[in-house]
C-alpha positions in Angstrom: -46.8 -30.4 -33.9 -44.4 -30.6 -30.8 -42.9 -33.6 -29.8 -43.4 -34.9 -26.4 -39.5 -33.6 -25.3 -40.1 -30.4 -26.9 -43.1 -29.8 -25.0 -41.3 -31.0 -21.9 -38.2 -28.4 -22.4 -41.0 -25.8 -23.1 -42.8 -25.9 -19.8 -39.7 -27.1 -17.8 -38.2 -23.3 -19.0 -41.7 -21.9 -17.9 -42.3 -23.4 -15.0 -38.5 -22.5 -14.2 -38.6 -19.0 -15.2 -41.6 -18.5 -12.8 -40.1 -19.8 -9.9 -37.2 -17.0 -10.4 -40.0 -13.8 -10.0 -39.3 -12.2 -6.8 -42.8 -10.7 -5.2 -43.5 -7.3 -5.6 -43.5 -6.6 -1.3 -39.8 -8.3 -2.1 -38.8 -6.1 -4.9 -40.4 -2.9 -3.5 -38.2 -3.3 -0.4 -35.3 -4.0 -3.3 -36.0 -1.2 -5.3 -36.2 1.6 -2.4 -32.7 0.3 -1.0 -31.2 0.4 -4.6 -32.4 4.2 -5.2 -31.0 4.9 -1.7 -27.5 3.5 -2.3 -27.7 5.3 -6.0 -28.1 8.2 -4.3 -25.4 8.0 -1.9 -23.1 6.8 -4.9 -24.0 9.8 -7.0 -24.4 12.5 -4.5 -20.6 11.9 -3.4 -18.2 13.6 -6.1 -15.3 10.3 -5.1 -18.0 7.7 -6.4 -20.0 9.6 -9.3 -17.3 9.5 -11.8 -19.3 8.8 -14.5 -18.7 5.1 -15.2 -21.7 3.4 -13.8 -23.0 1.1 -14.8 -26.5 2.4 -15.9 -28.8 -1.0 -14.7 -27.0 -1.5 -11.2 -27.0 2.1 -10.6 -30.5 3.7 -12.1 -31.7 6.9 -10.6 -35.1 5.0 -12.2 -37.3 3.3 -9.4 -38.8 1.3 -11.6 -35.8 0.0 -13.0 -34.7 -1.6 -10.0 -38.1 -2.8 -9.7 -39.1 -4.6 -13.0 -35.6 -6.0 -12.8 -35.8 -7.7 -9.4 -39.6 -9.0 -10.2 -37.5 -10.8 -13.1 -35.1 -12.6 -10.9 -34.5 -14.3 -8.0 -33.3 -13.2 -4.4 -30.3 -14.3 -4.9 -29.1 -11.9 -7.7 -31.1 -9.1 -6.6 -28.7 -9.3 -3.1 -26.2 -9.3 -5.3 -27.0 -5.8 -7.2 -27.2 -4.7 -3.8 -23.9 -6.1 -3.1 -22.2 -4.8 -6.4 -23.6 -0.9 -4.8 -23.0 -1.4 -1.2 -18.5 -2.9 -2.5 -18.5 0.4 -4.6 -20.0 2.6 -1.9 -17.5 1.7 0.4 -14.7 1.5 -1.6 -15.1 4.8 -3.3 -16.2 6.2 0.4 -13.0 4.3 2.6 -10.5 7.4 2.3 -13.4 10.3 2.9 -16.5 9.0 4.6 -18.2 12.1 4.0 -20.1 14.1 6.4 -22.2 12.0 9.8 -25.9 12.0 8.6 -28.4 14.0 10.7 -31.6 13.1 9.3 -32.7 11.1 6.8 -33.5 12.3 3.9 -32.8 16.3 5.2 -36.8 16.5 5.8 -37.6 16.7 9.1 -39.0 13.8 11.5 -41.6 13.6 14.1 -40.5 13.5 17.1 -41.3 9.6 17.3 -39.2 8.9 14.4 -36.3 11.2 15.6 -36.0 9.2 18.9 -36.6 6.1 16.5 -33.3 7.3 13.9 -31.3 8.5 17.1 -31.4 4.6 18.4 -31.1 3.7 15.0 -28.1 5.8 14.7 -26.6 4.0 17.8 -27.4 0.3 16.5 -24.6 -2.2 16.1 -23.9 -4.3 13.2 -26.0 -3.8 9.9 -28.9 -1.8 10.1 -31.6 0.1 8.3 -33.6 2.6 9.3 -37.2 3.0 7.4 -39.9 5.5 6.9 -43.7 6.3 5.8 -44.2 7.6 2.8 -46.0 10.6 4.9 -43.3 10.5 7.2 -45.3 9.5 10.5 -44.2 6.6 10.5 -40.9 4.8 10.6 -39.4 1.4 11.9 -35.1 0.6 12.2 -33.6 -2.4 12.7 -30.0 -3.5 13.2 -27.4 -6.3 14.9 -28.9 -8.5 11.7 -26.4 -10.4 9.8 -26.5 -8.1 6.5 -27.9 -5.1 5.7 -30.8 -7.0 3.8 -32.3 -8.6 6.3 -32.3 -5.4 8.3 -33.8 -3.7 5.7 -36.6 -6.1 5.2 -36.9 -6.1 9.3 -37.2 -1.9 9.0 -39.9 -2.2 6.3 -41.6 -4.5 8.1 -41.5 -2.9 11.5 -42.6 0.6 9.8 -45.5 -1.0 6.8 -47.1 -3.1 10.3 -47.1 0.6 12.1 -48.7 2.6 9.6 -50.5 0.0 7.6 -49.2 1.6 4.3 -46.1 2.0 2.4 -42.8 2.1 3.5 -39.1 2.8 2.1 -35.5 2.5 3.6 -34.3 5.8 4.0 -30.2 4.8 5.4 -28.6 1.8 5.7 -25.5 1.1 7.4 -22.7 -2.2 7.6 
């Protein structure tokens, strides 16, 4: 039988664990900005040199996403931070080429004139899109790129009603 403290440290580490979980609108929004930065990272010959580390920079969705339902806010920002420091420090002596549409696929013409503001935004920003691609929402001037991110996916999930995913970030 347990005594009384051990059943106290038992739930205390439950109840604690619990509070950590992140909420899957949360992690979704985590997990689509993590496969976007991955992609940047490997997609640029400078940064893919073969020593990542394989958690913080999955090609795996679901990675990202089981992992940040498993902690809290605070360490999934910084996962994103780890990607974002080695994006721009393998990217700060060749930038690479100006993006001119998200993604290569092409936009309606309401999302083009969305991404062409999005493009001329100050300060962090992210720029969102439908999974069918009518839909899209950017935000930027925020005071990191998460909060824009979350601000984009918002933005784009309240004008289609479905699901959204960052598509480019920027600092």
């Amino acid at each position: 039988m347990l005594s009384r403290q051990a059943l106290f440290i038992a739930l205390t580490a439950c109840a604690s664990g619990a509070a950590y979980a992140e909420t899957p609108s949360f992690c979704n929004q985590y997990a689509s900005k993590a496969i976007h930065d991955v992609q940047l990272v490997r997609s640029n010959p400078k940064c893919n040199t073969g020593n990542l580390h394989g958690g913080v920079f999955s090609t795996d969705y679901n990675v990202h996403y089981s992992w940040c339902l498993r902690v809290d806010a605070n360490r999934a920002y910084a996962g994103t931070s780890e990607r974002e420091a080695y994006l721009k420090k393998c990217t700060a002596s060749n930038p690479g080429p100006a993006v001119q549409n998200p993604g290569n696929q092409p936009l309606n013409a309401a999302c083009m004139s969305v991404y062409s503001q999005y493009l001329k935004g100050k300060g962090p920003k992210a720029f969102a899109i439908s999974s069918d691609r009518k839909y899209c929402g950017a935000a930027w001037g925020r005071n990191n790129v998460q909060s824009a991110s979350a601000r984009a996916i918002q933005i784009c999930v309240t004008k289609s009603g479905g699901t959204c995913r960052i598509q480019d970030t920027s600092n």
